[in-house]
N, C-alpha and C positions, 0 to 999 in steps of 0.2 A: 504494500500500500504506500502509495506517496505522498502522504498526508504528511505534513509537517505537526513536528509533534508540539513546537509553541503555540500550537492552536488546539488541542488536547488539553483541557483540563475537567476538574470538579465540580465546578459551581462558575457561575457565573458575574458575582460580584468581588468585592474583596472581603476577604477572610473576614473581616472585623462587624460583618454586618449580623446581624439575628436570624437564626436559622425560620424560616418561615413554615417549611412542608418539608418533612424528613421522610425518606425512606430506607428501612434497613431489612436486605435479604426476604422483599416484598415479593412474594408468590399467589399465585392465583391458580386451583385447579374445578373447576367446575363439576356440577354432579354426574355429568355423562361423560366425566374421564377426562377432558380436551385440560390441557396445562396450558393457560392461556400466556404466564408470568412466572416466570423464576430467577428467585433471589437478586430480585432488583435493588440497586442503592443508587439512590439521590438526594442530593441534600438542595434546596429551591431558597434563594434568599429574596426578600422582599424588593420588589420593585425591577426582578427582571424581566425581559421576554423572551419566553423557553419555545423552540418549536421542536414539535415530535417530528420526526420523519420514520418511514421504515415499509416493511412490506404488507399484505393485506392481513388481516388476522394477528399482529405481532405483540397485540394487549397493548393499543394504545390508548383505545375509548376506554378499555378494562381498568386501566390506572386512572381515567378520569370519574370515572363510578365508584370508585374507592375513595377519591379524597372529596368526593361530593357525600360519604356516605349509601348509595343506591347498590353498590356489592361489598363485600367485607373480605379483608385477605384470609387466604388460606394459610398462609404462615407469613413469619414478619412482623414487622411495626411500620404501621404509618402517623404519624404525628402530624397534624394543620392546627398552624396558627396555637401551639402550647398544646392542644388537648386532642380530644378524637374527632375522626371527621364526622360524626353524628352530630356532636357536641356544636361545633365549629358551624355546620350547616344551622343549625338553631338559631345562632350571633345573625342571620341574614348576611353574609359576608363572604358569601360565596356564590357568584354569580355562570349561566350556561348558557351559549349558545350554540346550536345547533347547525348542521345541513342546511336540516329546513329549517325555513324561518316559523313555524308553527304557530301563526298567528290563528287569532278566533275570527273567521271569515264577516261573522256579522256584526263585529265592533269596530268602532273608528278606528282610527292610528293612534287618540289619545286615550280611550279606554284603553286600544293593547298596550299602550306601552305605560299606565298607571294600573296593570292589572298587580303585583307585585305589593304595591302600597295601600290598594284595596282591597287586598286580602288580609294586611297585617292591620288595617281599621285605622289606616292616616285619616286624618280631617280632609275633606275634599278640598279647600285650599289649595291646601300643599301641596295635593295629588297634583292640582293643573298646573301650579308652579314649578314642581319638581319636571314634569311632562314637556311643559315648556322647554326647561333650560337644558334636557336631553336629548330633544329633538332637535333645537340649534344646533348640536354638540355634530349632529348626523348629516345637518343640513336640510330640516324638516318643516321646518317648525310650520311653514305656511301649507300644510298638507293633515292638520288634526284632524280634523274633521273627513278625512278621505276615507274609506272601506278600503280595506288588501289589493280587494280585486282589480281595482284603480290605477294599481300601483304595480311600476316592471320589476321582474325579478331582485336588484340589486336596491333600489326603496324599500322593497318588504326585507332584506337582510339588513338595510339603517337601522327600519324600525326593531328588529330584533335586539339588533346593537344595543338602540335607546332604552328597549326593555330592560335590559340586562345591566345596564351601565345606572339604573333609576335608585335603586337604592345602593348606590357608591358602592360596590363590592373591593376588598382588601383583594381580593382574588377572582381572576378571570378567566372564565375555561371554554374555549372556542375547538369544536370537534369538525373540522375541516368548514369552516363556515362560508367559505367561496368555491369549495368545489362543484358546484354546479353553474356557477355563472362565466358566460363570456368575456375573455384575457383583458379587454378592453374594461368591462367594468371592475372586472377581476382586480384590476390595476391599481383605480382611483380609488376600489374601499381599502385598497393594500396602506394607500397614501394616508386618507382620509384614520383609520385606524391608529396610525403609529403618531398623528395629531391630538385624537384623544386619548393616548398613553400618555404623549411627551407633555400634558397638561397635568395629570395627575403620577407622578412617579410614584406614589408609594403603592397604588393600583400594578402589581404581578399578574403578566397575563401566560396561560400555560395555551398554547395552539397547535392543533393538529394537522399536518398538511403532506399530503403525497405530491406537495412541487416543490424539488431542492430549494430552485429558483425563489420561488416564494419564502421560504423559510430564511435564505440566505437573506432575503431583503429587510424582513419585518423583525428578525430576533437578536437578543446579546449571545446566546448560543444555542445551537442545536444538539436536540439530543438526537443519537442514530441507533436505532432498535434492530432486532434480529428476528429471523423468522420464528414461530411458535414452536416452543416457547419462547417470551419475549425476553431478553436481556437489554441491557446498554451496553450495546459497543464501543459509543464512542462520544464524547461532549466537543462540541468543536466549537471555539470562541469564534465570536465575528467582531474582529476590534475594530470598527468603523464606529465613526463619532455620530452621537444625531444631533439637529436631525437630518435625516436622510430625505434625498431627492430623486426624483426621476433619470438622475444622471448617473447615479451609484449602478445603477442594472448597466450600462456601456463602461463599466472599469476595471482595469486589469485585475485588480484586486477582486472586483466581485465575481471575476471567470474564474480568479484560481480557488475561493472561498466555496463556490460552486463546484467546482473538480474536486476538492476535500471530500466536500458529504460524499457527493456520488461514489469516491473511491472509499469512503469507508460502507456505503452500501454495498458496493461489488465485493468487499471483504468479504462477506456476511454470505 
């Protein structure tokens, strides 16, 4: 592999910062035998952006069902945010978005994206306030009042965003959320995204994505997963400064950053 190894490391921040989401010899074996995960270790600090890459089936949604709580390891410790990810999901501070955008087809933009704070019994105030200032954050705002259906495929993935982003989550967990859209719009939520990170640093976002490309663009570093069972093979820093622009994707640096993953996927 010709991976340079000064881009190989642990974590992603510096050593000095507070472990945020630990994982130690995190396994996952399922009731009908399949080993989705073995003996994973990561340790996640606050305020990075992690992208998964790896092959299909390799437990990468698996590790995001774990720290949301919705699966539990089979052997291991997982730690979020000090305590368990049961515990942690309770705090509201852990936020998902999806593929799909899983909106409720008969509600506006601003019920979906104030459903979240109407569940936990906010005052409605606050709700359209809150609704508001995350829909700008999307590029919305003058669309509340619109239905789904209204709206082209990369609108309904904003307003997922805004749902997701409405009660401020510590933690962000995106399971390839542009894989179904066209490279073009593909693009600008890539842009449009690492804008509402570089606004809020202390917001860690965990992203899943089968495009090196992608991954090289949007993260501090990639993780590179192996086929099932899933391992880490390999943490690859991406020391470019943000924020980033349109011009990072034509730099020598981003082809070789890009050559990295891919040759630690061809490892594997």
């Amino acid at each position: 592999m010709s991976m340079s190894s000064s881009l190989i490391h642990t974590s992603g921040k510096d050593a000095s910062n507070a472990k945020f989401v630990t994982m130690e010899n995190l396994s996952k074996t399922y009731p009908n035998g399949t080993i989705a995960l073995r003996d994973v270790n990561l340790t996640i600090k606050e305020g990075e952006f992690l992208c998964f890459v790896g092959p299909s089936g390799c437990g990468k949604s698996t590790i995001f069902k774990m720290i949301t709580g919705l699966a539990k390891p089979s052997k291991g410790t997982l730690d979020v945010f000090g305590t368990t990810p049961k515990e942690a999901r309770k705090q509201s501070d852990i936020a998902f978005v999806f593929q799909d955008h899983t909106l409720l087809p008969w509600s506006t933009v601003e019920a979906n994206v104030k459903l979240p704070l109407a569940l936990r019994g906010m005052d409605k105030k606050t709700q359209h306030e809150e609704a508001q200032r995350v829909l700008e954050l999307v590029g919305l705002k003058d669309y509340m009042k619109v239905l789904p259906r209204e709206l082209s495929g990369g609108m309904k993935m904003r307003v997922s965003i805004a749902r997701a982003l409405i009660s401020r989550p510590k933690l962000l967990l995106m399971d390839e959320p542009f894989g179904a859209l066209d490279e073009i719009t593909r693009q600008t939520l890539q842009m449009e995204l690492l804008n509402i990170w570089q606004q809020d640093k202390s917001m860690t976002v965990l992203f899943v994505t089968h495009n090196v490309f992608e991954s090289v663009f949007l993260s501090t570093s990639v993780v590179v997963m192996t086929p099932r069972p899933g391992k880490i093979s390999a943490t690859i820093d991406i020391p470019v400064p943000f924020p980033r622009d349109e011009s990072y994707r034509t730099t020598a640096q981003f082809s070789d950053l890009v050559r990295d993953v891919n040759a630690a996927l061809e490892h594997e």
